[in-house]
LOFI-917061 format. One record per residue (C-alpha): residue in three letters; y negated, z negated, x. Coordinates in steps of 0.2 Angstrom, whole numbers, plus 5000, padded with zeros to 4 digits. Each point is the difference from the previous one (the first is absolute). Last residue first. Layout:
<recs>
ALAYZX;...
</recs>
This chain:
<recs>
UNK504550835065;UNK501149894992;UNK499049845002;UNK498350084991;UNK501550044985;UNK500349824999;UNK498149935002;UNK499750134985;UNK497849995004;UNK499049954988;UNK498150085001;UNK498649904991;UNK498550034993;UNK498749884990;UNK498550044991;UNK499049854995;UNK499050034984;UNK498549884994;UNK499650014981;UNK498449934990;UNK498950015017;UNK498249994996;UNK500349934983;UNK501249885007;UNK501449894990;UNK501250105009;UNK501850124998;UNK500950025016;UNK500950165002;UNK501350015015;UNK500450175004;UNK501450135004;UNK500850105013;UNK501749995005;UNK501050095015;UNK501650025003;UNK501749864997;UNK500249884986;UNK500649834999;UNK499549924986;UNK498549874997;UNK498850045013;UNK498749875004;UNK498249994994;UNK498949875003;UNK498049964996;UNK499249815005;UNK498449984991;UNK498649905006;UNK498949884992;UNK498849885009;UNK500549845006;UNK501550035013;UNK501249974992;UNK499450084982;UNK501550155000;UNK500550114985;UNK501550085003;UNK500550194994;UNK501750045002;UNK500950184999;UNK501750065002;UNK500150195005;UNK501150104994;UNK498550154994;UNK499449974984;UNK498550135003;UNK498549895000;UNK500849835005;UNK499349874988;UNK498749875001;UNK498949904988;UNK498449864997;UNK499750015017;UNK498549905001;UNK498250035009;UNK498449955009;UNK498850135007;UNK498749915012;UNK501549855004;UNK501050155007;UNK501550024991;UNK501649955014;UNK501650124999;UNK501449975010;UNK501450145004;UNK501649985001;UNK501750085004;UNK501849994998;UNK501550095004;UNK501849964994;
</recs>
């Protein structure tokens, strides 16, 4: 399984909530959105990781829905390339 995060801080100037999130395209991705206060101002802590094993390029993004008129929807794209360890061995 792979994994990968990303965090996203609003800016104090331009304050927001994710109020949603969804891959765009459905891809097999599984996707979390964390909201974070540790450290005194919000932060939000995005992952995805692969759900099945699949093999060749995918290509999707991550839509995050906000309470901003400025910014109403933020999107992430994310590409990945996954590799057939077994077949990689046979060559």
């Amino acid at each position: 399984m792979v994994t990968q995060t990303v965090v996203i801080t609003p800016e104090q100037k331009f304050p927001f909530k994710v109020i949603s999130s969804h891959m765009d395209k459905g891809n097999p991705f599984d996707l979390k959105v964390m909201e974070d206060l540790s450290t005194g101002s919000l932060r939000y802590f995005v992952s995805i990781s692969n759900k099945e094993s699949v093999t060749g390029r995918v290509y999707d993004s991550i839509v995050l829905k906000t309470d901003s008129d400025i910014r109403p929807e933020i999107k992430i794209f994310v590409a990945a390339a996954f590799i057939d360890q077994q077949q990689t061995k046979k060559q």
